[in-house]
mmCIF file of the N, C-alpha and C atoms, coordinates in Angstrom:
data_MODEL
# 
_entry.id   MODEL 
# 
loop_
_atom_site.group_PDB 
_atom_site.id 
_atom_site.type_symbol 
_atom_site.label_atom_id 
_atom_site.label_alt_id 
_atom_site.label_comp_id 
_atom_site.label_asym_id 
_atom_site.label_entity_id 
_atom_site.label_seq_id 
_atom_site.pdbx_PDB_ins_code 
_atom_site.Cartn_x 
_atom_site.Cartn_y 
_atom_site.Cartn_z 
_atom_site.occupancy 
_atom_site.B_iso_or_equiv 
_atom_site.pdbx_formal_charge 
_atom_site.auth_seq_id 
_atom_site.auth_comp_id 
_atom_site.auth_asym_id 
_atom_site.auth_atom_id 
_atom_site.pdbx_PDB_model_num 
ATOM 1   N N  . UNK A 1 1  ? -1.729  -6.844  -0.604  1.00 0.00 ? 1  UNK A N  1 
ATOM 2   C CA . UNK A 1 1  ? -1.355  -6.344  -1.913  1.00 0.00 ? 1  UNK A CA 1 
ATOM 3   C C  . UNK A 1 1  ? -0.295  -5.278  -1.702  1.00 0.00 ? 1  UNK A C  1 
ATOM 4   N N  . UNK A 1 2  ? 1.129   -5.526  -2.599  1.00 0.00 ? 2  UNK A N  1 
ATOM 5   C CA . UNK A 1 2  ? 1.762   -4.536  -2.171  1.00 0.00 ? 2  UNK A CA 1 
ATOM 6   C C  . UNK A 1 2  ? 1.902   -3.448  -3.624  1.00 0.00 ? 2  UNK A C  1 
ATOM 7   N N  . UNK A 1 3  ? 1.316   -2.335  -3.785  1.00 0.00 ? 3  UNK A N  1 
ATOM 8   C CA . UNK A 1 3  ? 1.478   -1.996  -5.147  1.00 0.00 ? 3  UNK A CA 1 
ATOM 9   C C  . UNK A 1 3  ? 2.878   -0.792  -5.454  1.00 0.00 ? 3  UNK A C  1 
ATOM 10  N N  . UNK A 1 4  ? 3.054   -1.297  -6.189  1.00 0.00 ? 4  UNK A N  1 
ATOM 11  C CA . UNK A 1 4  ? 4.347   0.237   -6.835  1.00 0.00 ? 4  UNK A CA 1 
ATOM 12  C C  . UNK A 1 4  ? 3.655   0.730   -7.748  1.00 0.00 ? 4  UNK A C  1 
ATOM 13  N N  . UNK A 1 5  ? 3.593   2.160   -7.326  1.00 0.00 ? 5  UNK A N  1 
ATOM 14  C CA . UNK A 1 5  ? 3.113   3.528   -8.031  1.00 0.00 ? 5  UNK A CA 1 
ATOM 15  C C  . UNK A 1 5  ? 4.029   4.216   -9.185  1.00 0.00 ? 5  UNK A C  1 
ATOM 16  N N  . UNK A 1 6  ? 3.028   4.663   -10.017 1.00 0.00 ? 6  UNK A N  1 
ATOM 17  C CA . UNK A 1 6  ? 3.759   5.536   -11.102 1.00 0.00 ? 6  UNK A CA 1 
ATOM 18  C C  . UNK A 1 6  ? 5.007   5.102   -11.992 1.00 0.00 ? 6  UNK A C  1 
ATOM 19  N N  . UNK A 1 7  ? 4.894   3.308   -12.327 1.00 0.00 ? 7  UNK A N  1 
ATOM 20  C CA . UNK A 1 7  ? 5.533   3.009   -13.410 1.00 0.00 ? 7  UNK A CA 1 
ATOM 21  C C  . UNK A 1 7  ? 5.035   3.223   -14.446 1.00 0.00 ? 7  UNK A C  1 
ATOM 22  N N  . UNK A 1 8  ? 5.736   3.069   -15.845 1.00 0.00 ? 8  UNK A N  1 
ATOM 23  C CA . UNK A 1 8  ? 4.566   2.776   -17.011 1.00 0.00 ? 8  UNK A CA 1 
ATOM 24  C C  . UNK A 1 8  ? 3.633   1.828   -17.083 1.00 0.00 ? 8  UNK A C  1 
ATOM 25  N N  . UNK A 1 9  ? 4.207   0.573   -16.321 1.00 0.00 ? 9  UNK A N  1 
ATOM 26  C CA . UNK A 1 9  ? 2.768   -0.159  -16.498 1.00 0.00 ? 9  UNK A CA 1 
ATOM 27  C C  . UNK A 1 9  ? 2.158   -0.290  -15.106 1.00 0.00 ? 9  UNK A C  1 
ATOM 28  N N  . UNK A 1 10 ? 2.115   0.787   -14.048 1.00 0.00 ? 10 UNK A N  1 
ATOM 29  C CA . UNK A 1 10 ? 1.531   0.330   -13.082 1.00 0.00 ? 10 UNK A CA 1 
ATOM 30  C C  . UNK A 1 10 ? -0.056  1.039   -12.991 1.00 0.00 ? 10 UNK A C  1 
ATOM 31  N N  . UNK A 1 11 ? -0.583  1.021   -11.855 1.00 0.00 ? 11 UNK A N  1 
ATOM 32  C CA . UNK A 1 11 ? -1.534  1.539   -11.560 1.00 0.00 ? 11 UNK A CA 1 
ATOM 33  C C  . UNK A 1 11 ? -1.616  2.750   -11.010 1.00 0.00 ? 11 UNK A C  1 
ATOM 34  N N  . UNK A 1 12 ? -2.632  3.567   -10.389 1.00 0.00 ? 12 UNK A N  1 
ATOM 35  C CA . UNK A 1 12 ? -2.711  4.763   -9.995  1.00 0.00 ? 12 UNK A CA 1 
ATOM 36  C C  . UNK A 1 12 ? -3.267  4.714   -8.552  1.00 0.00 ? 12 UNK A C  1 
ATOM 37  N N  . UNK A 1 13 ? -3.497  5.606   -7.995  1.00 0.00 ? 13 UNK A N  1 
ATOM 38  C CA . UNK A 1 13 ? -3.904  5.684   -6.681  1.00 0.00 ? 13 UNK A CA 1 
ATOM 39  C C  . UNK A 1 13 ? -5.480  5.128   -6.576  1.00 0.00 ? 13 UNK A C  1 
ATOM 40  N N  . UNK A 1 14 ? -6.321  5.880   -7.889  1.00 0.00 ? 14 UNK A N  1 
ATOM 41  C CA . UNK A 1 14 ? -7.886  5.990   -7.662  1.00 0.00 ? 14 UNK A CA 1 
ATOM 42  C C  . UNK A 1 14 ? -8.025  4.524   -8.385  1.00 0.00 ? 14 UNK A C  1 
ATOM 43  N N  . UNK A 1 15 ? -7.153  3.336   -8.337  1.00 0.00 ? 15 UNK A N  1 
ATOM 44  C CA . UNK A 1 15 ? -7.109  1.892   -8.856  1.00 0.00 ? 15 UNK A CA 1 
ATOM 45  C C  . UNK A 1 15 ? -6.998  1.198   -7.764  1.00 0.00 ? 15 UNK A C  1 
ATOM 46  N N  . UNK A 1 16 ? -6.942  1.636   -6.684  1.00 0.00 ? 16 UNK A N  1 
ATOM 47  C CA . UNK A 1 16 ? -6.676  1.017   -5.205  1.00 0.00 ? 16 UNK A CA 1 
ATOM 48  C C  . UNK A 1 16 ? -7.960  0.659   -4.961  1.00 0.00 ? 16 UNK A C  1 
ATOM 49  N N  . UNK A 1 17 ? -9.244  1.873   -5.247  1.00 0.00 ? 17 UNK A N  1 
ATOM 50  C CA . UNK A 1 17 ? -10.216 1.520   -4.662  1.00 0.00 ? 17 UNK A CA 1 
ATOM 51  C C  . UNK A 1 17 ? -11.100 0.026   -5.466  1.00 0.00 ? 17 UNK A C  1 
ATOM 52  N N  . UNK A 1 18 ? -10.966 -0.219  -6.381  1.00 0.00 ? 18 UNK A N  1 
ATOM 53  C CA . UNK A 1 18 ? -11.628 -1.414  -7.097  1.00 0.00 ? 18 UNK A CA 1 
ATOM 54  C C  . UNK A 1 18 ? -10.653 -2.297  -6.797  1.00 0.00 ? 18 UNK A C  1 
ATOM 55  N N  . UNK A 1 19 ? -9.304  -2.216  -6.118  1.00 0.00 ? 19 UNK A N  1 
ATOM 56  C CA . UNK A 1 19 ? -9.000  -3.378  -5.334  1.00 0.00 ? 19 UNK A CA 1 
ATOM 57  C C  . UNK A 1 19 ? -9.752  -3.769  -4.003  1.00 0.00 ? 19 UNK A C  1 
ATOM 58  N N  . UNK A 1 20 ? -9.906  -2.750  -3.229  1.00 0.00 ? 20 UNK A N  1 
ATOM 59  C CA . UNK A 1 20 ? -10.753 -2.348  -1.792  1.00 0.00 ? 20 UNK A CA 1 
ATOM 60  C C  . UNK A 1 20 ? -11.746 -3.061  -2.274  1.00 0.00 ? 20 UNK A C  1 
ATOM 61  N N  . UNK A 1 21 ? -12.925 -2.598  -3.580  1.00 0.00 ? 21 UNK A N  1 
ATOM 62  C CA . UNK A 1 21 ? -14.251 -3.138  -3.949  1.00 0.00 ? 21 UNK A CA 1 
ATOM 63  C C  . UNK A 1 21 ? -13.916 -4.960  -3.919  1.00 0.00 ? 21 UNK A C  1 
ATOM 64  N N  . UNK A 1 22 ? -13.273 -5.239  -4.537  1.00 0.00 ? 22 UNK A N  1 
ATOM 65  C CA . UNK A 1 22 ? -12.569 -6.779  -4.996  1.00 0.00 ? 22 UNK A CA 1 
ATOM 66  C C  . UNK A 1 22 ? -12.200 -7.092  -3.452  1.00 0.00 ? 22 UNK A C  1 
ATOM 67  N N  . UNK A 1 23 ? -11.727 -7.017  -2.509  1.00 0.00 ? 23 UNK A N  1 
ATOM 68  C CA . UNK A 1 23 ? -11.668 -7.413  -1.598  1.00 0.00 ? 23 UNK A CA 1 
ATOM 69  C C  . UNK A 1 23 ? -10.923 -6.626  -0.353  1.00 0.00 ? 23 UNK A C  1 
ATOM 70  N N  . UNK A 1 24 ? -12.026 -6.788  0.208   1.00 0.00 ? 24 UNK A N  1 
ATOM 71  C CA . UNK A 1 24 ? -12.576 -5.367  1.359   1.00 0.00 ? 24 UNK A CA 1 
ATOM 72  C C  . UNK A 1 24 ? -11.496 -5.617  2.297   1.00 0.00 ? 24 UNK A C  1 
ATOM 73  N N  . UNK A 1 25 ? -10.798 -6.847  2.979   1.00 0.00 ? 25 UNK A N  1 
ATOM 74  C CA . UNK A 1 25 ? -10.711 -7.632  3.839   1.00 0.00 ? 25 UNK A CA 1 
ATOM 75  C C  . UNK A 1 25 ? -9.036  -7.532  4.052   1.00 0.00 ? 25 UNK A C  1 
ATOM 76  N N  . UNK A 1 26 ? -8.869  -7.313  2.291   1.00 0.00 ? 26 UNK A N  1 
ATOM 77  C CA . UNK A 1 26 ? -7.636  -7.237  2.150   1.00 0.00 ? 26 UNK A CA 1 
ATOM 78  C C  . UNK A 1 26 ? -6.376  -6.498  2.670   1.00 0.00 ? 26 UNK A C  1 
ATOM 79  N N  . UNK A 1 27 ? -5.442  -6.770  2.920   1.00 0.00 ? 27 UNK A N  1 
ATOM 80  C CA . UNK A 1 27 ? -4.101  -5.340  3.301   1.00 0.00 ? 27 UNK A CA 1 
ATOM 81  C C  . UNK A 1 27 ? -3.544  -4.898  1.864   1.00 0.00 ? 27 UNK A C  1 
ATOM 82  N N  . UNK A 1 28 ? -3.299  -3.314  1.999   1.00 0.00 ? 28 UNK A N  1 
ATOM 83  C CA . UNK A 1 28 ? -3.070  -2.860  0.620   1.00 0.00 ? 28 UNK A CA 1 
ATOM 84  C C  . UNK A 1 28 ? -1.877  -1.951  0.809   1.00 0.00 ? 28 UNK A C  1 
ATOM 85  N N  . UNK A 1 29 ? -0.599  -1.930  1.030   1.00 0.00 ? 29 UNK A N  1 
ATOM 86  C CA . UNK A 1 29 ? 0.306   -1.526  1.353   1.00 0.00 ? 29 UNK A CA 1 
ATOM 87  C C  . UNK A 1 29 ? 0.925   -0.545  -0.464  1.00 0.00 ? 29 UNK A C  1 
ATOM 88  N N  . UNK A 1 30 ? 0.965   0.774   -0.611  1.00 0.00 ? 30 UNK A N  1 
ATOM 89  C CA . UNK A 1 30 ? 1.565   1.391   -1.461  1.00 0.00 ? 30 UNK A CA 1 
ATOM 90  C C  . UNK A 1 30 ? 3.173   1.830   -1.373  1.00 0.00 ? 30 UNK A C  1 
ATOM 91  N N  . UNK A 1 31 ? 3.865   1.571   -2.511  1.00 0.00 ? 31 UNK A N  1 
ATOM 92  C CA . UNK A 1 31 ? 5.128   1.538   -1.856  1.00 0.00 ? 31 UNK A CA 1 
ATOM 93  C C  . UNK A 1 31 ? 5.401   2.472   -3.459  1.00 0.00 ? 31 UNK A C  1 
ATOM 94  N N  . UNK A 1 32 ? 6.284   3.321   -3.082  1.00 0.00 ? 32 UNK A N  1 
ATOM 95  C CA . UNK A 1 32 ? 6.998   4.845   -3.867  1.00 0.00 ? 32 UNK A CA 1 
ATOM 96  C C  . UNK A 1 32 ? 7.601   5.911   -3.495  1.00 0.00 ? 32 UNK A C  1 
ATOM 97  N N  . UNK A 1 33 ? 8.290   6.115   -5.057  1.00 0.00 ? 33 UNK A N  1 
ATOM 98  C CA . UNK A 1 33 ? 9.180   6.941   -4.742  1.00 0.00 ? 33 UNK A CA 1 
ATOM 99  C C  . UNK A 1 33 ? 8.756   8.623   -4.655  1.00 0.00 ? 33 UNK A C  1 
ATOM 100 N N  . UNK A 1 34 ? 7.678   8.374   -4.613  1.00 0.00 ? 34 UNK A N  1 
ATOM 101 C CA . UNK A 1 34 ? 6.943   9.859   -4.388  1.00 0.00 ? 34 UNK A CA 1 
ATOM 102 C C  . UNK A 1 34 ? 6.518   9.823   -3.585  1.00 0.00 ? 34 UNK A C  1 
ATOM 103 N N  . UNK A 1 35 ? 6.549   9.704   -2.196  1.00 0.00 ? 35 UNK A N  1 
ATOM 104 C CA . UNK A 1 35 ? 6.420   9.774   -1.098  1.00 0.00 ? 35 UNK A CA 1 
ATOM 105 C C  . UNK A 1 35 ? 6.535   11.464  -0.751  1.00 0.00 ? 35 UNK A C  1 
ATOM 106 N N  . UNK A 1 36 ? 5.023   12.154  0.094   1.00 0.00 ? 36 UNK A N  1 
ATOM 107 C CA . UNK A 1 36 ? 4.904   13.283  0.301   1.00 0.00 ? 36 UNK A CA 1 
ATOM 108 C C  . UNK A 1 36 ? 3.775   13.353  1.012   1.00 0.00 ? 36 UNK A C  1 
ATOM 109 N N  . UNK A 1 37 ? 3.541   14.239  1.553   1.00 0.00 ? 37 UNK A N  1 
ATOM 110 C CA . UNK A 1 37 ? 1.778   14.238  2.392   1.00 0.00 ? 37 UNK A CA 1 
ATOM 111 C C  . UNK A 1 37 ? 0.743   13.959  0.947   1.00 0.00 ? 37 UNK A C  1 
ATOM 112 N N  . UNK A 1 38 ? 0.454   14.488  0.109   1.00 0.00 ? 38 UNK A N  1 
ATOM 113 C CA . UNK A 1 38 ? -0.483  14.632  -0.678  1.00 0.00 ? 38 UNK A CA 1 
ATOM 114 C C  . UNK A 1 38 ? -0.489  13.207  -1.603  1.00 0.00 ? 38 UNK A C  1 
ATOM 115 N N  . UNK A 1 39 ? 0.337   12.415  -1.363  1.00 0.00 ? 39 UNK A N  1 
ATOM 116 C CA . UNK A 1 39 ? -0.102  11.087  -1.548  1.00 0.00 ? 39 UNK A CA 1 
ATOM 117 C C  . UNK A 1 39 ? -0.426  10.374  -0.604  1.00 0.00 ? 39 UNK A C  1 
ATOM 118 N N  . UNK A 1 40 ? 0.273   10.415  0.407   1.00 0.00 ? 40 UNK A N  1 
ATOM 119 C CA . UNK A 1 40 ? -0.119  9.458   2.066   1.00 0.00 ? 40 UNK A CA 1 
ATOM 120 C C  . UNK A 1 40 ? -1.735  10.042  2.072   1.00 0.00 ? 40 UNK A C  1 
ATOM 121 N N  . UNK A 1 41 ? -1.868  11.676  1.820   1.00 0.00 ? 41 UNK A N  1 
ATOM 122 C CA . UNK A 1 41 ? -3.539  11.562  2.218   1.00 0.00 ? 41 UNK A CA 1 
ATOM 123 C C  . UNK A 1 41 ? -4.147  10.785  1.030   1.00 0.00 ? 41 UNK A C  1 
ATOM 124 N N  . UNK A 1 42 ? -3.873  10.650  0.092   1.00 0.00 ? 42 UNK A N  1 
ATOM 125 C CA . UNK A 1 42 ? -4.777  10.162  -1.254  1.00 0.00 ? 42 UNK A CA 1 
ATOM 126 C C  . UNK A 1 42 ? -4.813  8.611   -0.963  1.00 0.00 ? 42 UNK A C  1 
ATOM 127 N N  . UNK A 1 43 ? -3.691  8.242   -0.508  1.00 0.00 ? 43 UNK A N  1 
ATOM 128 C CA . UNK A 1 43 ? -3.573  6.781   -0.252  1.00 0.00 ? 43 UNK A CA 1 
ATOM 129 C C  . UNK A 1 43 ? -4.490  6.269   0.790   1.00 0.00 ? 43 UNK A C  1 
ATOM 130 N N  . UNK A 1 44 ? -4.544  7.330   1.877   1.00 0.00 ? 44 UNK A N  1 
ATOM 131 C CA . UNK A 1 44 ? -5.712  6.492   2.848   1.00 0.00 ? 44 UNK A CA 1 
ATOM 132 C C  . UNK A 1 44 ? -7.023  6.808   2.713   1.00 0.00 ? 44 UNK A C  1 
ATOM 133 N N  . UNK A 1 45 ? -7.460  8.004   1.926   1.00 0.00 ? 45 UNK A N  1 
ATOM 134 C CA . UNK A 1 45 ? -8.539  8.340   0.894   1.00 0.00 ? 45 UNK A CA 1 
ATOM 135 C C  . UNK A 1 45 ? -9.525  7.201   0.335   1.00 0.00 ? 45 UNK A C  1 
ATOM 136 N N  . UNK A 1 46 ? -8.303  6.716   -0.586  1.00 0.00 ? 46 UNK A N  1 
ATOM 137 C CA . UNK A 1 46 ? -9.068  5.466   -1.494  1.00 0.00 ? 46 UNK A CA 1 
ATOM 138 C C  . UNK A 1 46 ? -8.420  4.250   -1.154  1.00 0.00 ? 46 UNK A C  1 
ATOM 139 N N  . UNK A 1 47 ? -7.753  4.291   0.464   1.00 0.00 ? 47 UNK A N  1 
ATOM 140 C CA . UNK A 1 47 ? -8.455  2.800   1.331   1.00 0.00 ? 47 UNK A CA 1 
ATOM 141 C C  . UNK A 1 47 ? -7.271  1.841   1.556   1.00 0.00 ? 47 UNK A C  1 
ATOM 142 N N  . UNK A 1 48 ? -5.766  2.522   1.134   1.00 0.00 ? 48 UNK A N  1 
ATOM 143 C CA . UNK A 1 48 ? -4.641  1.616   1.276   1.00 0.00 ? 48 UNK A CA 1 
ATOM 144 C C  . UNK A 1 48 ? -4.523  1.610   2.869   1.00 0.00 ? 48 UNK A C  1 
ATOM 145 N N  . UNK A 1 49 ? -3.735  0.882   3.460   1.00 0.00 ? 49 UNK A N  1 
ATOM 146 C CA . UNK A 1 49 ? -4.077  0.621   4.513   1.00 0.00 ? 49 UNK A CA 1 
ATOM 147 C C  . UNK A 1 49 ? -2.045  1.287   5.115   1.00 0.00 ? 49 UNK A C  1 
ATOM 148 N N  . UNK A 1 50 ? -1.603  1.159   4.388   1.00 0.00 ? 50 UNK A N  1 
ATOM 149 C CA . UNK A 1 50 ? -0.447  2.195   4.703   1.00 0.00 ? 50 UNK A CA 1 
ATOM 150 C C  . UNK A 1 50 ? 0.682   2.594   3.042   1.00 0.00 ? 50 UNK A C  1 
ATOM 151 N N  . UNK A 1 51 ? 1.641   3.337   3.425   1.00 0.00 ? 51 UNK A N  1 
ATOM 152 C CA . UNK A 1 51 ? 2.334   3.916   2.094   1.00 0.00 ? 51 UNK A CA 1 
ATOM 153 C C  . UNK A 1 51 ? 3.758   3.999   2.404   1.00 0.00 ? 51 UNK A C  1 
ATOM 154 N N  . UNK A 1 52 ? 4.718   3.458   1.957   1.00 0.00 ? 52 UNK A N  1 
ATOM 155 C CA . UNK A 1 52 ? 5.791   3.139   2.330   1.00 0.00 ? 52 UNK A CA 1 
ATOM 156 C C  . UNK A 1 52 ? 7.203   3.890   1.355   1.00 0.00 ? 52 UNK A C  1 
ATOM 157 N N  . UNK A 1 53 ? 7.827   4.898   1.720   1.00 0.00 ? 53 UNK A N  1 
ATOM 158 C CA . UNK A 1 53 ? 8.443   5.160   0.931   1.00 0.00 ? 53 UNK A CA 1 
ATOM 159 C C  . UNK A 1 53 ? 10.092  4.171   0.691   1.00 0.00 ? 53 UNK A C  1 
ATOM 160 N N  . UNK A 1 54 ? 9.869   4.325   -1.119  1.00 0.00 ? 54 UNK A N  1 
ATOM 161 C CA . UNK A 1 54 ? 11.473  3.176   -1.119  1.00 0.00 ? 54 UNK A CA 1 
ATOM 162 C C  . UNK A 1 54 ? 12.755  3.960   -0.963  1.00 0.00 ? 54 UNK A C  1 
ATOM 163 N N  . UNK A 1 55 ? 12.945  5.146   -0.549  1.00 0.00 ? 55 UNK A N  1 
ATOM 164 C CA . UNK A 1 55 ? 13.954  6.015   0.095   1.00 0.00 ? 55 UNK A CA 1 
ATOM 165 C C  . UNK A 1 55 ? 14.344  4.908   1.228   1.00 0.00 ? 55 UNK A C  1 
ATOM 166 N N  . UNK A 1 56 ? 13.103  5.055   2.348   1.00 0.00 ? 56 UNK A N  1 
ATOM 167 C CA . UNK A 1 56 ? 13.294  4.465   3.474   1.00 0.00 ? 56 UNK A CA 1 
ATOM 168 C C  . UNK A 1 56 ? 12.922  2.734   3.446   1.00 0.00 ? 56 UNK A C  1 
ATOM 169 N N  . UNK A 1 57 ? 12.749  1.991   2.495   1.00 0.00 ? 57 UNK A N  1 
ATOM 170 C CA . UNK A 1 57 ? 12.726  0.720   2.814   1.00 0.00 ? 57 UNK A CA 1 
ATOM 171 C C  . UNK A 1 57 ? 14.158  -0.006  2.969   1.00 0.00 ? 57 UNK A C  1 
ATOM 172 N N  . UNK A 1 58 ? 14.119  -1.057  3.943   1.00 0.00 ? 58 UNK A N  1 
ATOM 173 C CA . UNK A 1 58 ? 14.997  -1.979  4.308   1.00 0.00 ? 58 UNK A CA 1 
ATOM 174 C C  . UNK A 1 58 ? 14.126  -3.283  4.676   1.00 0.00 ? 58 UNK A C  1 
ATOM 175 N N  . UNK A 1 59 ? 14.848  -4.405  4.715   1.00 0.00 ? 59 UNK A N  1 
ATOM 176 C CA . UNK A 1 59 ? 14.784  -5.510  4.713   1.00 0.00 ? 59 UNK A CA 1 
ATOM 177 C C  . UNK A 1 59 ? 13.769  -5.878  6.051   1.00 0.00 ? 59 UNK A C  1 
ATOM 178 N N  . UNK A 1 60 ? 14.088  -5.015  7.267   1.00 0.00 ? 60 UNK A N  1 
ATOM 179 C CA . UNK A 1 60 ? 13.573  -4.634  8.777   1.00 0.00 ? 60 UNK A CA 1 
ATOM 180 C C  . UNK A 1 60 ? 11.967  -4.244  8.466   1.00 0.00 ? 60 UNK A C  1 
ATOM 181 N N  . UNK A 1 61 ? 12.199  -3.113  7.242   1.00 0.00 ? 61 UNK A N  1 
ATOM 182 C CA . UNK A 1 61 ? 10.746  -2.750  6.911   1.00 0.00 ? 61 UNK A CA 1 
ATOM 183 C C  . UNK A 1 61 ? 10.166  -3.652  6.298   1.00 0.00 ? 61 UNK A C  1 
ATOM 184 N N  . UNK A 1 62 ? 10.670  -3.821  5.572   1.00 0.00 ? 62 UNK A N  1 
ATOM 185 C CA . UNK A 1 62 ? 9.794   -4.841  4.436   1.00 0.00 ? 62 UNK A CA 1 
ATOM 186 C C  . UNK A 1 62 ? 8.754   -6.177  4.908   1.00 0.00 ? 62 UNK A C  1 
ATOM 187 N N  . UNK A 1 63 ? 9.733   -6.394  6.104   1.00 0.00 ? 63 UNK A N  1 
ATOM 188 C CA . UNK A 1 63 ? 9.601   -7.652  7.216   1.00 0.00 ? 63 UNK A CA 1 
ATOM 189 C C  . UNK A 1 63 ? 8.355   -7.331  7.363   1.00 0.00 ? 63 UNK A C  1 
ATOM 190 N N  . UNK A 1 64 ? 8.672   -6.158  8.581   1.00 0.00 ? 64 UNK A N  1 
ATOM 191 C CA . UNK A 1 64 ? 7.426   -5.549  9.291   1.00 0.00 ? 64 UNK A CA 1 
ATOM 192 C C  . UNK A 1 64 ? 6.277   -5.840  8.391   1.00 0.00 ? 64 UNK A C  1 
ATOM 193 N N  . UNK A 1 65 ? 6.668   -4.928  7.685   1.00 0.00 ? 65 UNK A N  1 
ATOM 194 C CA . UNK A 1 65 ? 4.870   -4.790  6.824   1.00 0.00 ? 65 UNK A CA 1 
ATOM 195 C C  . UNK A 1 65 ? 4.060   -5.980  6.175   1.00 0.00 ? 65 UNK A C  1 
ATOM 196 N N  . UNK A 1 66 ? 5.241   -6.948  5.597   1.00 0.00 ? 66 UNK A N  1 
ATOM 197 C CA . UNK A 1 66 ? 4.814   -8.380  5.312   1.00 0.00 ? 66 UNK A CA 1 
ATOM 198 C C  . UNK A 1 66 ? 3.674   -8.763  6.296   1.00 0.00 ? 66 UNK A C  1 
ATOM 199 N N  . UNK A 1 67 ? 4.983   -9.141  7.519   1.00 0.00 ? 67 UNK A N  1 
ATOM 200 C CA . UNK A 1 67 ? 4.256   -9.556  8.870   1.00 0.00 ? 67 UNK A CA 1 
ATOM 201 C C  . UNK A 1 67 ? 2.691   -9.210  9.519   1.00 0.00 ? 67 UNK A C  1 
ATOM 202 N N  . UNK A 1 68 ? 3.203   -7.535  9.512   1.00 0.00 ? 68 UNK A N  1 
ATOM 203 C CA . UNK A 1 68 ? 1.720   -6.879  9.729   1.00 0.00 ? 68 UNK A CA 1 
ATOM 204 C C  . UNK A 1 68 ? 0.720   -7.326  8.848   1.00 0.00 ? 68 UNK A C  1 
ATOM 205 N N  . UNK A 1 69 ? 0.425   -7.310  7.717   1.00 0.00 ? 69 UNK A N  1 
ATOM 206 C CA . UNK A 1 69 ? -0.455  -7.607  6.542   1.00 0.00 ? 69 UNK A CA 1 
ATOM 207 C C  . UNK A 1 69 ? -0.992  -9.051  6.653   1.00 0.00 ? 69 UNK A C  1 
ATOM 208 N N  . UNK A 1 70 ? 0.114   -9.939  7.123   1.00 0.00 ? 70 UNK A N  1 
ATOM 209 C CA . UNK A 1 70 ? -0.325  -11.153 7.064   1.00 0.00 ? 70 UNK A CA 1 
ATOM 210 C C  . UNK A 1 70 ? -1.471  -11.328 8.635   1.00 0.00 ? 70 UNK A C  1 
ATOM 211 N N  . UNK A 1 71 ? -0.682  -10.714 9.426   1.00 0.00 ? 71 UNK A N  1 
ATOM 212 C CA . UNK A 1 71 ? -1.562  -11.113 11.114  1.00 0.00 ? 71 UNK A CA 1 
ATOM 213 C C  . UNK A 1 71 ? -2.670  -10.233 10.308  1.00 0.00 ? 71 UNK A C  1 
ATOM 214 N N  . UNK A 1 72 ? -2.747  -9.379  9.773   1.00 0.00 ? 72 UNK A N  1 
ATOM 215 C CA . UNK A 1 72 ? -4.206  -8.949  9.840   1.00 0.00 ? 72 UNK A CA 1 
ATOM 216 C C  . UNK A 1 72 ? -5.504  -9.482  8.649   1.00 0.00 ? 72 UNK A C  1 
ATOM 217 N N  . UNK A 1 73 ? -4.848  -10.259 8.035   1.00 0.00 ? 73 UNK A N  1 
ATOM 218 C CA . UNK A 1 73 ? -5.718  -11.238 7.268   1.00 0.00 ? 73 UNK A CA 1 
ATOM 219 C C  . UNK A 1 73 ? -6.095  -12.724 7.938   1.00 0.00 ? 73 UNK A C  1 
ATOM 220 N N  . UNK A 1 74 ? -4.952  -13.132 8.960   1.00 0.00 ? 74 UNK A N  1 
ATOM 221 C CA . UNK A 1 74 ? -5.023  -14.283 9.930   1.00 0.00 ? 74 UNK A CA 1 
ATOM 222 C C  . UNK A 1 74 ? -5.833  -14.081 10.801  1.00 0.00 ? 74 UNK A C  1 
ATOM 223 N N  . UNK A 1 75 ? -6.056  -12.702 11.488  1.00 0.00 ? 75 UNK A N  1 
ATOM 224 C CA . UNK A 1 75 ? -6.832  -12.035 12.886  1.00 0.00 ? 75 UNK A CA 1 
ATOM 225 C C  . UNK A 1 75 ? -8.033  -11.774 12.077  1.00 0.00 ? 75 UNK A C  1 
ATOM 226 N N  . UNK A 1 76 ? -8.124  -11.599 11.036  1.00 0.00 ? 76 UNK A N  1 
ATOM 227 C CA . UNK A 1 76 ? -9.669  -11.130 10.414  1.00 0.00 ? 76 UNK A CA 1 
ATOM 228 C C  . UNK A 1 76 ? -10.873 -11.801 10.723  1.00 0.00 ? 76 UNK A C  1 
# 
C-alpha cells in the first residue's frame, strides 16, 4: 500500500493502523510532503513499514520501494 498523506481526500496517519488490522502481512509505504522526524516516528508507531519523502523521490526510488514491498509479500 502506498499512501499519500494530508490531501483533502486522503487519510491520516492513525488510518494506517486499520490498514495493519485489515492486513498484517501487508507493505505500507507513506509517501509526503511533510516529511520530518515527528512523522517518520508516527509512521512506524502505527505500523507503516517505511515513509518516503516526495522532495526526494525519483524513478530509482520509486523502483526500489516497489521492488522491496513486492519481495516482501513474495518472501512472506
Amino acid at each position: 500500500i502506498l499512501l499519500d498523506l494530508y490531501l483533502p481526500d486522503s487519510i491520516s496517519l492513525k488510518d494506517i493502523q486499520d490498514f495493519r488490522d485489515l492486513a498484517a502481512d501487508t507493505p505500507i509505504f507513506i509517501f509526503t510532503s511533510l516529511f520530518n522526524q515527528k512523522t517518520q516516528k508516527a509512521a512506524k508507531e502505527y505500523g507503516a513499514n517505511g515513509i518516503i519523502s516526495k522532495d526526494e523521490i525519483n524513478k530509482n526510488t520509486f523502483d526500489a520501494i516497489v521492488k522491496n514491498a513486492v519481495d516482501n509479500v513474495v518472501n512472506a
